[in-house]
C-alpha positions as CSV (number, residue, x, y, z in Angstrom):
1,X,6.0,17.9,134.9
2,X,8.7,18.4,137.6
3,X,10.5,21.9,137.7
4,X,12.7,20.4,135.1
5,X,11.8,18.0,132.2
6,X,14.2,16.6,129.4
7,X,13.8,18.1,126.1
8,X,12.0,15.8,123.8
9,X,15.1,15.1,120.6
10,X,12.2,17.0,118.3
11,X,11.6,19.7,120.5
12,X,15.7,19.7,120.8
13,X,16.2,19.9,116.5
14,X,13.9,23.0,116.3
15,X,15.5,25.0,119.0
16,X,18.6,24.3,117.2
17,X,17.4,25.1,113.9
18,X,16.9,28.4,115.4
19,X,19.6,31.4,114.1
20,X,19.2,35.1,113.1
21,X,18.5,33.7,110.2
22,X,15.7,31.0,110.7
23,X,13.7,32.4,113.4
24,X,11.5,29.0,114.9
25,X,8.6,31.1,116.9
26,X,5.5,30.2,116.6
27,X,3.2,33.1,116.5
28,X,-0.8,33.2,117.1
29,X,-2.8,36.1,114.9
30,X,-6.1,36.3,115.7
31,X,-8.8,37.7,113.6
32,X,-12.4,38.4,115.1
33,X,-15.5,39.7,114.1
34,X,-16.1,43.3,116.0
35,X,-14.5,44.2,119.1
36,X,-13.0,42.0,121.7
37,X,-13.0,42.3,125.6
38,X,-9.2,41.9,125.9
39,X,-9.6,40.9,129.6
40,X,-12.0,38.2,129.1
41,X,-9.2,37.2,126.2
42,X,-6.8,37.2,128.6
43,X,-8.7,34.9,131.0
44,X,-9.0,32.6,128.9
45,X,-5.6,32.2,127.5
46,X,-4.8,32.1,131.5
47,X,-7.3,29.3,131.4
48,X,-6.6,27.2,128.5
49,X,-3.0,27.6,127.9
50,X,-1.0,29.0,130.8
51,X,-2.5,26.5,132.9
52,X,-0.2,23.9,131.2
53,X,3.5,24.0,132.5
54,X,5.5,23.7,128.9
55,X,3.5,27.5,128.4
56,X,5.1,28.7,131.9
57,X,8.4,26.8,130.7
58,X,12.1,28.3,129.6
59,X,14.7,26.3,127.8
60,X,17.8,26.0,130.2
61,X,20.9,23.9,129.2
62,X,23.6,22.2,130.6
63,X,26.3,19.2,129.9
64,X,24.0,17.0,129.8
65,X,21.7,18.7,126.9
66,X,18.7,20.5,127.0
67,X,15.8,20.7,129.7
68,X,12.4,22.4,129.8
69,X,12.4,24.1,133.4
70,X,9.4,25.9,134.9
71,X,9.5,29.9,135.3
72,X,9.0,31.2,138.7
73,X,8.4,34.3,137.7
74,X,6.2,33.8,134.8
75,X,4.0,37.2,133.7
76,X,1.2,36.2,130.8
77,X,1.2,40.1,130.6
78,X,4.7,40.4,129.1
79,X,3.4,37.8,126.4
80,X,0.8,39.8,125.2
81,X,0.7,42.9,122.8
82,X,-2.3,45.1,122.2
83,X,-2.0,46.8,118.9
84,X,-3.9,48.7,117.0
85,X,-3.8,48.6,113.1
86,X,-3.8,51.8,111.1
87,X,-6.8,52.1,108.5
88,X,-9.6,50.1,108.3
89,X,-8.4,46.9,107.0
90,X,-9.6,44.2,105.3
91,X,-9.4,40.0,104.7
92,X,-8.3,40.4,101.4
93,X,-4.8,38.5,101.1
């Protein structure tokens, strides 16, 4: 991947299906047994994920449609959220 890539047309009818309304994030919730080392976490995400360029990526637009383009100034940090849960909690749905 270049600085900028074309948007694929499926990638392209989910951003538009986007609104206040129909929010299209996609969300990761994690559930682990005991504690976890949230640095080690953070590695690995680093490692597995960031390393590809669509997760360092922003949507940019212009006449010609929509383009994945690479983010200089990328922070993994600002993608994260350390939270923690009132109670004790349980798997029960």
């Amino acid at each position: 991947m270049g600085r900028r890539e074309r948007m694929s047309s499926v990638d392209t009818a989910w951003l538009r299906m986007d609104s206040q309304a129909n929010l299209m994030m996609i969300v990761g919730v994690y559930e682990f047994a005991g504690s976890v080392d949230y640095e080690r976490l953070r590695h690995l995400l680093e490692e597995r994920l960031v390393s590809h360029a669509r997760f360092r990526s922003c949507v940019v637009q212009d006449a010609t449609g929509y383009h994945w383009e690479l983010d200089d100034n990328f922070d993994l940090d600002l993608h994260l959220a350390r939270t923690a849960l009132p109670g004790k909690g349980t798997t029960r749905t």
